[in-house]
Structure formats: C-alpha cells, structure tokens
N, C-alpha and C positions, 0 to 999 in steps of 0.2 A: 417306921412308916414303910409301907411296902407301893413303891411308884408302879402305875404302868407301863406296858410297851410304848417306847417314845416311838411314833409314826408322824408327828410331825416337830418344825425343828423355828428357833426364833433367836434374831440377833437382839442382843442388848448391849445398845450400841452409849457409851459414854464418853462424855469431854472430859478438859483437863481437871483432876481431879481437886478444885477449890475448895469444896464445900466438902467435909469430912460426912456427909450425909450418904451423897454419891455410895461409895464402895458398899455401905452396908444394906443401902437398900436393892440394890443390882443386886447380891450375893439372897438378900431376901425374894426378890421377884425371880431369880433362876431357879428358887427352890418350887416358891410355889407357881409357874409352869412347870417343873420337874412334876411335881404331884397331877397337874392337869394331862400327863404324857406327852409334854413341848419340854423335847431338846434346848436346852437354851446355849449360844455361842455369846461370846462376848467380844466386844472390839473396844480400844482403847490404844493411850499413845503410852509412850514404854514406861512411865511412869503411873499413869490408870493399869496396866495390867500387871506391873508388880508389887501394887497394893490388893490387887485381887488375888494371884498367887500367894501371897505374904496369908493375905485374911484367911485361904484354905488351900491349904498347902497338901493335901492329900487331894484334894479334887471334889469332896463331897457334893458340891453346890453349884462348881462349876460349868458341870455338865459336859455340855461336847467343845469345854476350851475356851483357848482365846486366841486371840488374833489383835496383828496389825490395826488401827483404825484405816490408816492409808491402802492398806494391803486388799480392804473388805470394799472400800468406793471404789479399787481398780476390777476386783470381779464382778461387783456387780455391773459397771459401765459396759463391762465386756462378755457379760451375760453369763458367767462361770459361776456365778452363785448366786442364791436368791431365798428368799425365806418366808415360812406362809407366816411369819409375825415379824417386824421389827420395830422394837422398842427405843426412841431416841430420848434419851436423860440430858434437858435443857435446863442451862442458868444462865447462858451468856448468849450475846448476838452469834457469835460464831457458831454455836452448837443449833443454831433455828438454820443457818446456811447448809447443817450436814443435814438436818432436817429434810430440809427442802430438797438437797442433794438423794435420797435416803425417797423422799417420796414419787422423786423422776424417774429412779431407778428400779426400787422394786414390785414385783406384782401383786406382795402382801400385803396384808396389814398393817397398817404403818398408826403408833400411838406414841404422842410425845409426853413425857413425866417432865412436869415444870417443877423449878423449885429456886430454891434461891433467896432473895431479897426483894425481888421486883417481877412479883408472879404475872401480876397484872399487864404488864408491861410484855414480858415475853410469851403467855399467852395469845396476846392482841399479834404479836411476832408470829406464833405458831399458827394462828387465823389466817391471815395473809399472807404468807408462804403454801395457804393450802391445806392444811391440817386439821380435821374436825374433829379428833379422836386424842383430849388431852385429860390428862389426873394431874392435878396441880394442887399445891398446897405450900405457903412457905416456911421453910425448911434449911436450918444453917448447917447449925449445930445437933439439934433433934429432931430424931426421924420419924419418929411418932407422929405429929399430924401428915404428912404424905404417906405412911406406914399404913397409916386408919383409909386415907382415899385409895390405896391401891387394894387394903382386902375391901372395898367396895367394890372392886369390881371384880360381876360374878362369875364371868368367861373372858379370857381372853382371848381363844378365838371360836368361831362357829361351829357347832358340831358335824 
C-alpha cells in the first residue's frame, strides 16, 4: 500500500492495557489513518507502550511514535502540543476522566472508542463528560465487533 503525504497528525491516546483488545486495535486504527494521510502518535503508561513496541517493533504502524500518557496531558495543558484528531480508547471510569481531560484541552477532534464489558454504561460516561463522537462495541477478547464499528467510519477527520 502506498500512503499519502501525512499533513495532518492524531493521538491515539490509550489506558492500562486490560483488555487484550486495546493494543490490536490502536495498531489497526494508526494504520488505517496512516492510509487517510493522519500521522498517528500514541500515548500510553509504560506498560501500554511496550505492548505497542513488542506488537511492531520496526515501526510499520506506529507512525509518528509514542509517548508518555502523563507526558502528552502536560503538553497539552501547557499548549506545546495539540492534534487535529484525538482518539481516546475507553473501558474504565478512569479512561472517561482522560476523556474529559483530552476534550478541555484540545482543539481537535476528539472521538472516544468504548469497549469493554459495560459499553453501555461508559458510553452514557462518555455523554456526560461531553463527548458526542463515540464507536462502541463490546469487545474483551475479540476485536471484530469494534473492528467492524471503526471500518464504519468513513472519515475520520474532515477534508
């Protein structure tokens, strides 16, 4: 596959890594904005990013890296970084709090991927914090049904 010039750039931003779903579908969704010409950056806690490192250990997928999770809410508060996408990977209370954190902060687009056990539950989370822009599907073990909601969506971000 031959990608385009990346001119614009997108965090995919994930929690601690519970659900073995997580890593494969980030490494899925950096591909295909890879293909839309969106840079994808990733942030995670040192244990998310060296299951991402591990899964592509050459880079193919990863795009433009990875980062700190803490490192990535201290630039943006301080306005040193910012992204015309960020993707936040929700299954717990805590990951609607970066959420929320994540939609204070930056001036993108901001889309939450639910998944989990209790879609329902942390969707209604991701409402209330503010969030209109969610692909949910629940998702433990297999990535296939949120696999299927994210190639539904046809753009992710505006031309």
């Amino acid at each position: 596959m031959v990608y385009p010039v990346m001119t614009r750039d997108a965090l995919i931003m994930l929690g601690c890594p519970r659900f073995p779903v997580q890593t494969s579908l980030a490494i899925y969704l950096g591909h295909r904005l890879a293909g839309e010409g969106i840079s994808p950056v990733f942030a995670g806690n040192k244990s998310t990013v060296a299951l991402l490192e591990t899964a592509d250990p050459e880079g193919w997928y990863l795009g433009g890296g990875c980062m700190d999770l803490d490192e990535v809410i201290g630039a943006l508060s301080e306005g040193r970084l910012d992204f015309d996408l960020c993707v936040v990977f929700v299954h717990s209370d805590a990951d609607t709090a970066y959420l929320a954190t994540v939609l204070a902060l930056s001036g993108g687009l901001v889309v939450a991927i639910v998944f989990g056990r209790d879609v329902e539950g942390l969707e209604e989370r991701c409402r209330e914090v503010g969030c209109d822009r969610i692909v949910a599907a629940r998702a433990v073990h297999n990535p296939l049904p949120l696999k299927e909601k994210i190639d539904g969506v046809k753009r992710w971000l505006p031309v």
